[in-house]
N, C-alpha and C positions, 0 to 999 in steps of 0.2 A: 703515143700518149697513153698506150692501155697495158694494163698487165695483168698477165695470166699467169692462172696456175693448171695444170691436165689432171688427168683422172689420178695419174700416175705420178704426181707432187713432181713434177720435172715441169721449174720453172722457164715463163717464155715472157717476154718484154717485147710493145712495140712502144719504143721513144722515142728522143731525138738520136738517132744515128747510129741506132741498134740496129746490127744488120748478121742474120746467121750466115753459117758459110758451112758446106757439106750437106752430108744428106739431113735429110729434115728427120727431128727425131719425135717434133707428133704435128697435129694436125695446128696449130698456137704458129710450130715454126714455121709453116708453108704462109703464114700470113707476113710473118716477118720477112718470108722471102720474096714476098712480093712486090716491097720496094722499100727499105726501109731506108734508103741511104739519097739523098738532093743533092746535084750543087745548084749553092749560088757561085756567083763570079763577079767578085768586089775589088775595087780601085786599093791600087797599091802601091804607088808609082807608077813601073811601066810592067808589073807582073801585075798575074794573076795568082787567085787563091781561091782556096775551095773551102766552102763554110759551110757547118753543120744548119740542121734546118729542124725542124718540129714536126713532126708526120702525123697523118693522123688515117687509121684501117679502115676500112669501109666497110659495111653489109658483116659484120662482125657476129657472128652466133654467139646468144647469151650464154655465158657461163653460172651453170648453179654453187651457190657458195658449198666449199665441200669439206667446213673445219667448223668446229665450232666455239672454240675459245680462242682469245690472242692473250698474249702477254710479251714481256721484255726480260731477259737477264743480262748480266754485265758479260763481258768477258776479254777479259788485260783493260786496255787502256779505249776499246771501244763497248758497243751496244748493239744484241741484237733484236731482230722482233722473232716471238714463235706461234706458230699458229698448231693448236693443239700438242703445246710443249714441242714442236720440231722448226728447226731455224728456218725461216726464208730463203731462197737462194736468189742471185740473178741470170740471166739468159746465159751465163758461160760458166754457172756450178758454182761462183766464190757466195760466204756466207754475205747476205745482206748486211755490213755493218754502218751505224751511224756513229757520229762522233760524240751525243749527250743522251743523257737520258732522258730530256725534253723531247725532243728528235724519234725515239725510240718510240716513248709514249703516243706520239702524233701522228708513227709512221699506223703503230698496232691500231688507235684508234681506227684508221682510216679503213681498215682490215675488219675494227670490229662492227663497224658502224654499215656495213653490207647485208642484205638483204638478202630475199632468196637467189636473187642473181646477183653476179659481183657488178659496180658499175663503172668498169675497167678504167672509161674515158676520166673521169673525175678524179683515180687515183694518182694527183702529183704529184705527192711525196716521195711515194714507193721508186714513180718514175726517176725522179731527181736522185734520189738514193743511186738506185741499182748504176746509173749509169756514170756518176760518180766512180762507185767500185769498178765497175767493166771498161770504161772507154775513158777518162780521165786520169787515174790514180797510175796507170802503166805508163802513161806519154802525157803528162802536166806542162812541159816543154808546149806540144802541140797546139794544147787546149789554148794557150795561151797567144800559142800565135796566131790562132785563129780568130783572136777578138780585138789585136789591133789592128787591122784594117779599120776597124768598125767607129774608132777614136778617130783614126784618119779623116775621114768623110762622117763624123758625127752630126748627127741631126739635129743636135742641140747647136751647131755652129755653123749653120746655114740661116740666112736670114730674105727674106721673101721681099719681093719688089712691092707688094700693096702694101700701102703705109698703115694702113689700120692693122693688117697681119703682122707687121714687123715689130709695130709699136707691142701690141701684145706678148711677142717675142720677147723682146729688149725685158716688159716685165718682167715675165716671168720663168726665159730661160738665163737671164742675165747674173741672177741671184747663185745657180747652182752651177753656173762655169766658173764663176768666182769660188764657191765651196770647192770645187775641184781644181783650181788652181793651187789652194792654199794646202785641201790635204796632200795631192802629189807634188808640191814645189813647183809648178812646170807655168807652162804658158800656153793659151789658148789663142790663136786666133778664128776669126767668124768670117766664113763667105759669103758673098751677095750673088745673088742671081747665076749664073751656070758656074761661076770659079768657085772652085772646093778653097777648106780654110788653110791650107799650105800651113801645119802647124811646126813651129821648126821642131830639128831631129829629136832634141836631146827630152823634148818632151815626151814621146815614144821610147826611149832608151829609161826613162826615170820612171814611166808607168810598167813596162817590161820587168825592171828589178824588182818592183816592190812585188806585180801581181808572182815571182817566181818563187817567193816567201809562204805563198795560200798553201792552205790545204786541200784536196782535192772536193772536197762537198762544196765549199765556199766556190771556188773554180769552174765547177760545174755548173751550181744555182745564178753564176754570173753571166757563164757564156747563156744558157738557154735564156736567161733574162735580157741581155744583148740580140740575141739573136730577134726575140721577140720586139723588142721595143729599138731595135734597130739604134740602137744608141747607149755605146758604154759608160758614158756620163749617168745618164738617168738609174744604168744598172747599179753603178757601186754605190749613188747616193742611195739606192732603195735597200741594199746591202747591208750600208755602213754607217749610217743617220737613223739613230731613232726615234727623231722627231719626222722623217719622211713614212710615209705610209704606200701602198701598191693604189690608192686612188691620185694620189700626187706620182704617181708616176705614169700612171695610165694619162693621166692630164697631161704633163709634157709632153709625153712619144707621142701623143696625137693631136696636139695642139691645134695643128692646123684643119682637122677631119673636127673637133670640136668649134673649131673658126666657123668653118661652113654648113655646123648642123645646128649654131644658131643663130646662122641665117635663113636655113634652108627648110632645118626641120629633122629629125630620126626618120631614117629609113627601116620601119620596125620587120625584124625575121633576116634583116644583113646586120645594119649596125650594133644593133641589140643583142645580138649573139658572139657576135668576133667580139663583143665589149665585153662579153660574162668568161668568154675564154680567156680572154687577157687576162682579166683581173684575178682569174683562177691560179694563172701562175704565176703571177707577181707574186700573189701570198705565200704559193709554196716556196718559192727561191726567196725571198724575204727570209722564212724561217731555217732556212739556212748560213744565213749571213754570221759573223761573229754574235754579232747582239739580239738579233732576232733565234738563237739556239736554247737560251732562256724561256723563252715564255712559252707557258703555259699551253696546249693543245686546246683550240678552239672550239 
């Protein structure tokens, strides 16, 4: 989740599923080699698959910011960011490109809005960006088939045995299976208690197509947004609805841990912090979305 730049502008990323390979070329890539790459192991049938994950460095030595202007120029049909007039790169050399000039503006903000040290963890843009260009844009196939499992066994289509949890369910995840029925054509069904929602094939074969159509930014702010909220329903309505917002999504993916915190109460210094992370990248994968590429830098 942090990016770096060395003394020597030879860009290093640690993100989702940034992982260097060979010798280490500064001190940035020995952290990335530290462990940059997870699996999980999700139902899929009767296979297995391996799904990218969200990483995050440890014990990380501050870096002093070491530019001191940002800006944006066009260049063909993308946008890059520069940091005292020289382009961005990502962890494998290609130019940082974004696909709007919104995007561009939002990325450099984030660049310009750093202090004497960068505060690596907080840049998710840069993140979503670079890994778009590096680990996406080459195998979009992959990216892809990495996230349906995640429709398979979706969170939104599990439904819980205590009836006041369910009822709550039926609210208000009932409303946005129905929206995602209706944008992919398909059919949803809902599990109860340990049986997954057995959704038939051709509903996977119809979300398969369209998501083959994305572009690799949008693909990318989806899987990490999947990956996070553990549920690709919630991702593409927060994608592709701009009447959904990243606090209506964090209310979904965690409905249930929201169920029992107001019963229970906030665990402050756990839940209070995985909440602020969440919602950190909702917003950045949000403004990656078709519609969220418009607006405005925050």
């Amino acid at each position: 989740q942090a990016a770096f730049l060395d003394s020597k502008g030879a860009y290093a990323l640690v993100c989702p599923c940034v992982a260097s390979v060979g010798r280490p070329r500064s001190s940035m890539d020995r952290v990335m080699r530290s462990r940059a790459w997870r699996s999980v192991v999700l139902p899929r049938g009767s296979a297995q698959v391996q799904a990218r994950t969200l990483v995050t460095a440890t014990s990380i030595k501050p870096m002093k910011r070491f530019y001191k202007e940002t800006s944006v120029e066009e260049s063909g049909a993308v946008w890059r960011v520069l940091l005292d007039k020289r382009p961005v790169k990502t962890p494998k050399g290609s130019f940082l490109e974004l696909p709007t000039l919104e995007l561009a503006q939002a990325v450099a903000q984030e660049w310009g809005s750093q202090g004497e040290n960068l505060r690596t963890r907080e840049m998710t843009l840069t993140t979503v960006g670079c890994t778009a260009v590096d680990l996406v844009r080459p195998e979009k196939a992959a990216c892809v088939n990495r996230m349906l499992p995640y429709l398979a066994m979706d969170t939104l289509c599990f439904e819980d045995d205590q009836e006041l949890l369910a009822e709550m369910q039926a609210m208000e995840w009932g409303p946005v299976r129905q929206w995602f029925e209706d944008r992919f054509q398909v059919e949803l069904r809902v599990g109860r208690g340990i049986m997954g929602p057995r959704h038939p094939q051709a509903t996977e074969s119809a979300v398969e197509e369209q998501l083959h159509s994305r572009d690799e930014w949008e693909l990318c702010a989806l899987e990490i947004c999947t990956n996070i909220a553990k549920s690709f329903i919630v991702s593409a309505a927060l994608l592709e609805r701009e009447d959904v917002h990243s606090k209506d999504a964090f209310r979904w993916a965690l409905l249930e841990e929201h169920y029992q915190i107001e019963r229970w109460g906030l665990v402050e210094g756990e839940h209070d912090v995985s909440h602020t992370e969440f919602m950190m990248w909702m917003d950045a994968c949000r403004r990656f979305g078709q519609h969220g590429r418009t607006l405005s830098p925050e």
